[in-house]
N, C-alpha and C positions, 0 to 999 in steps of 0.2 A: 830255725828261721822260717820252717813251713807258715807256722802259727801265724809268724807277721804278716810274712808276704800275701797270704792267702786271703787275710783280713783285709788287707787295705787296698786288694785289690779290689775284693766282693762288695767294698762300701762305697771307691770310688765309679764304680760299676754304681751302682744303687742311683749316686749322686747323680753322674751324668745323664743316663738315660732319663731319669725325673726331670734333670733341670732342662734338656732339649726338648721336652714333652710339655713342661707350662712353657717355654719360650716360644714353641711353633702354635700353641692356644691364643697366642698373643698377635698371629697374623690374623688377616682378615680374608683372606679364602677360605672357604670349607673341608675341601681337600687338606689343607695346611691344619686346620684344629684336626680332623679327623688324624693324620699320622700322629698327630701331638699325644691326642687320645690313644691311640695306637700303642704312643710310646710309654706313657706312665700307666697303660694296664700292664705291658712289658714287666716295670722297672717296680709296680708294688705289690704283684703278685709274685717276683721273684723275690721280693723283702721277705714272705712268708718263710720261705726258705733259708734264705741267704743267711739271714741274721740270725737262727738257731746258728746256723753252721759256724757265723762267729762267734755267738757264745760260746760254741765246743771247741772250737781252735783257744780260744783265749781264760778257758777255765782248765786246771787241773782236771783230769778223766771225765771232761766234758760231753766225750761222743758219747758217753754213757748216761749222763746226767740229762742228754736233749733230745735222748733219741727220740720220744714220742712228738719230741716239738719240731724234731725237723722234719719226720715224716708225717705229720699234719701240715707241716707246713707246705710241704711237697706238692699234698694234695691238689692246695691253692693255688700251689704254680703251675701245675698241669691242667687245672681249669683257665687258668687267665691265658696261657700261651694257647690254647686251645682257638680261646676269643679273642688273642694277638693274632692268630693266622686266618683268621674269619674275617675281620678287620683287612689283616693286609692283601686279602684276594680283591678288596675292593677298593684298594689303594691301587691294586694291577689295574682291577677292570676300567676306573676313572684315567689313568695312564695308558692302556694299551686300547682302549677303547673297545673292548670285547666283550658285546652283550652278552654271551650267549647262556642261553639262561638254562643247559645241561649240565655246564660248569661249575652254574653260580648253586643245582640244586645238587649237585656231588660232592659238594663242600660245605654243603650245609650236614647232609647224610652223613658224613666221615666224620665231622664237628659232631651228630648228637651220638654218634657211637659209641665215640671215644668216651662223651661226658656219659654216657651207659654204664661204661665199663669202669668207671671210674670211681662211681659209687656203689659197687658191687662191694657187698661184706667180705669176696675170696680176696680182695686187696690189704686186710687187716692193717689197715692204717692204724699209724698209734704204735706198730711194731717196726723189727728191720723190715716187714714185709715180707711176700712171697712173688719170689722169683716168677714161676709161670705167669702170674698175674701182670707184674711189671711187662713183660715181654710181652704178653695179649694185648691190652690197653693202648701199646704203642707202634701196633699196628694201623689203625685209622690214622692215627696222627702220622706215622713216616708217609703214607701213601697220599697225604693231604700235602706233603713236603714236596715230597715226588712229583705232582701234580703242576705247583705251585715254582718247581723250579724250571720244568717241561715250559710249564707258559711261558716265565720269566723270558728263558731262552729263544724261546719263537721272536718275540719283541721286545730283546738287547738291543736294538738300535732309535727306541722310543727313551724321550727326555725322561730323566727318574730310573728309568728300569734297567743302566748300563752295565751293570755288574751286579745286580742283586741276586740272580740264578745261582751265580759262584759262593755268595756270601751264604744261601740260604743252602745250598749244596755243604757247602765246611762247615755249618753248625751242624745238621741231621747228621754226618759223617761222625762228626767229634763225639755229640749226643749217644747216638747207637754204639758207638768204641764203648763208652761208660755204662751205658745200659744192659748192655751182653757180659763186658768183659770184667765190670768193675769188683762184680763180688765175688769174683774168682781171684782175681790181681788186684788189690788194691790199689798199686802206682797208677793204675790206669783213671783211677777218678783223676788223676790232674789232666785228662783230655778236656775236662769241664770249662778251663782257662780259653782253648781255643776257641770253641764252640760259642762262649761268652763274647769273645773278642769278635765272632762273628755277627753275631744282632749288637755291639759296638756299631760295627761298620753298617750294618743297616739302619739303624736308627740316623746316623750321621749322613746319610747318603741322602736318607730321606730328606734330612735337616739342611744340608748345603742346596737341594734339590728349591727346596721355597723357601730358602734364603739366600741368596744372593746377593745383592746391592748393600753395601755397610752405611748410611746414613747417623743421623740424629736419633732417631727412633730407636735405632737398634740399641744404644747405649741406654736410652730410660726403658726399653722391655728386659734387658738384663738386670739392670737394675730393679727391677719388679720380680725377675725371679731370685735373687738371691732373698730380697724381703721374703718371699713365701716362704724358702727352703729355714730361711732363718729362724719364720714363724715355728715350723715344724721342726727344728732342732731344738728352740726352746720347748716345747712340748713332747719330746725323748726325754732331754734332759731331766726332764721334772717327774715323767712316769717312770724312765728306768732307774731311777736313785729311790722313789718310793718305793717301787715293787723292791728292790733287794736291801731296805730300810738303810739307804746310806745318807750319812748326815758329816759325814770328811769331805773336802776339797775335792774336787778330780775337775779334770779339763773337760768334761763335756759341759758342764758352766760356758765357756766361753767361744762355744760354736756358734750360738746361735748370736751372741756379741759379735764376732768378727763376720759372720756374713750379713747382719744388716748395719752394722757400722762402715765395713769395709764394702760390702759386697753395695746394699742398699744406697746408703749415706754418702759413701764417696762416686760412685757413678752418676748418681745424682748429683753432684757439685760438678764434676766434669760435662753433663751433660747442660745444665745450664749457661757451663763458661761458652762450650760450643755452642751453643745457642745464642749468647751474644757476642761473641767475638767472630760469629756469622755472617754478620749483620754489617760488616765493614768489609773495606778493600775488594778483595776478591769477588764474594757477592754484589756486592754494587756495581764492580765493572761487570759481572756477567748479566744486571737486569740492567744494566745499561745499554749493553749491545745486544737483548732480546736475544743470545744464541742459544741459550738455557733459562730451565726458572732456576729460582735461587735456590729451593730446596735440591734439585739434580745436582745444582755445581757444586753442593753442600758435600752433598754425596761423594762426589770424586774426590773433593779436597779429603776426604774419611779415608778414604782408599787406603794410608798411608798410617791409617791407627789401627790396622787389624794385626799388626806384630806386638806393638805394647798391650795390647787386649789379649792377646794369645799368651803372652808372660802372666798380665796381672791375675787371668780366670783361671789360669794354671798354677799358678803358686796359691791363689786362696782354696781351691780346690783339694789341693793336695795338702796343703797345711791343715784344713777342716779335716780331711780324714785322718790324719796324724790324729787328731785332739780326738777325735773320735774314738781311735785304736785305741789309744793312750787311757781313754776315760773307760772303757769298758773292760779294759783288762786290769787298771788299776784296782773297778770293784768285784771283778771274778775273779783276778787269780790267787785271791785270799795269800798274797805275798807270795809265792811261789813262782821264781823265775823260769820263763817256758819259753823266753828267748835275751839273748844279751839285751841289757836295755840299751847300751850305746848305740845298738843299729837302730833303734825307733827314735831316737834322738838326732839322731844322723839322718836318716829321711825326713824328719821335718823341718829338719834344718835347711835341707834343699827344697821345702815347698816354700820357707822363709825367704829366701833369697828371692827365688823367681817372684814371688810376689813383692819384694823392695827393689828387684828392680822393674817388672811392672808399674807400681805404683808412682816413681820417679819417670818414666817411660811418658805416665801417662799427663804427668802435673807440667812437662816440658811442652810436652804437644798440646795443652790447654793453653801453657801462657805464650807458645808461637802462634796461637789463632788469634788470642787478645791481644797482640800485638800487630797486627798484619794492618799496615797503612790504611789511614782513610781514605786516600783517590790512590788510584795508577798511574 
């Protein structure tokens, strides 16, 4: 059950951190694309990684078969989080309003160290690697954490920075548990879940941070990002079935189908219904009585769609990664059962659900707006 769990979590991981990363590219502050940017260097320098590691979970003697790919891949994720924490010092500095430019030249120093040491030939990327080397390298990088969580803490009481000290603190924690202890104990690589869980919570933080107000808007900029994600799942699709010459069925066919049909296509019919079913009752009495514009009252009336939006981006969410699992193990594990099938049937069968009742959630509160009196 390792196989599955691990999978679907490392894709739903993939998924979300991307899709909050073009969704915050989509505001119009700078601050706001900069975390966005933030976030999908995050989310596709850890794909380098991640996705060997699901190939070896989901192939018969896969950790053998990928070794060189996941530690290349590693490579890439320790450059990009390198420039994720580069990034997010200046996400503090714009938040905590702290020139000071001893800081900002100590984290640049720690940031080229690290990439020093990175590209050093004693690191034998391409192999399990060499221990000493692992453990040197990620020295600049903990001390740039350390740093970084010290500030944080100073201004915990600044908008954006309320808890990220603690988030950034539980990943470096979980990280170093794995780093030290992993290739001694193996159970201990599962600290990698928490630690993940913890830039979860950061990217989100960031994301509730400059997003707030649930509007009109917000439903056509999701609907924009599911199109992109879509784009990009039909183009897995097509590369990963070339590369391993697969010309059978499998569900990754129909990922990139249900998020721009479903993701794209139907947020876009809801967003237009709200956009004219807007435009009566409610709105009119409030540009009547000049207490609001209509876009604000628009807004509040929204207030009340952020639980069917919470169902329907969670069931397609999780139903995409289901098809996802499903499709790359169908063409790696050359028919060899490496977990019950019932239980991946069974999880998508709950991403199923949450998204029919989303989807019903959502076509109810479309036709109570087009319905909503023409006077008061």
């Amino acid at each position: 059950m390792m196989h599955l769990m691990e999978s679907l979590f490392d894709l739903a991981y993939l998924g979300l951190v991307i899709g909050l990363g073009l969704r915050l590219l989509l505001e119009k502050s700078k601050p706001a694309k900069s975390f966005g940017l933030m976030a999908i260097i995050l989310g596709v320098g850890d794909a380098f990684h991640l996705l060997p590691r699901v190939l070896s979970q989901l192939t018969p003697d896969g950790f053998a078969k990928y070794e060189a790919a996941r530690s290349w891949g590693l490579l890439v994720t320790s450059i990009t989080m390198t420039i994720f924490y580069i990034l997010f010092y200046y996400y503090y500095r714009d938040r905590s309003q702290d020139r000071s430019e001893g800081k900002r030249k100590l984290i640049y120093l720690l940031a080229a160290l690290r990439l020093i040491l990175l590209v050093l030939p004693q690191n034998a990327w391409g192999t399990e690697g060499a221990y000493g080397m692992s453990l040197l390298r990620n020295v600049p990088f903990t001390l740039m954490g350390i740093l970084l969580i010290v500030w944080t803490y100073q201004h915990r009481d600044k908008a954006g920075l309320e808890h990220v000290c603690w988030l950034i603190a539980a990943s470096f924690l979980f990280y170093l548990i794995v780093v030290v202890g992993a290739p001694f104990v193996p159970a201990l690589g599962a600290f990698m879940i928490p630690k993940t869980l913890g830039y979860i919570f950061l990217v989100v933080s960031g994301y509730r941070y400059f997003v707030q107000a649930f509007g009109p808007e917000n439903i056509l900029k999701l609907a924009n990002v599911f199109l992109w994600l879509g784009l990009v799942g039909g183009v897995f699709y097509r590369e990963f079935t070339k590369y391993f010459a697969w010309t059978d069925r499998t569900s990754l066919r129909v990922v990139h189908v249900h998020l721009i049909a479903l993701g794209f296509l139907f947020l876009s019919l809801i967003y237009l219904l709200v956009r004219l079913g807007g435009g009566h009752g409610k709105l009119a009495q409030a540009s009547e009585a000049n207490t609001v514009t209509s876009a604000k009252k628009q807004d509040l009336d929204l207030s009340a769609w952020k639980k069917p939006f919470f169902y329907f981006v969670t069931g397609l969410s999780w139903t995409v990664t289901a098809f996802m699992v499903r499709g790359i193990y169908t063409i790696c594990s050359d028919g060899v059962a490496l977990f019950p099938d019932g239980a991946l049937s069974g999880l998508a069968g709950v991403g199923h659900v949450l998204l029919g009742i989303g989807i019903v959630w959502l076509s109810l509160k479309a036709l109570e707006t087009n319905n909503l009196p023409a006077e008061a």
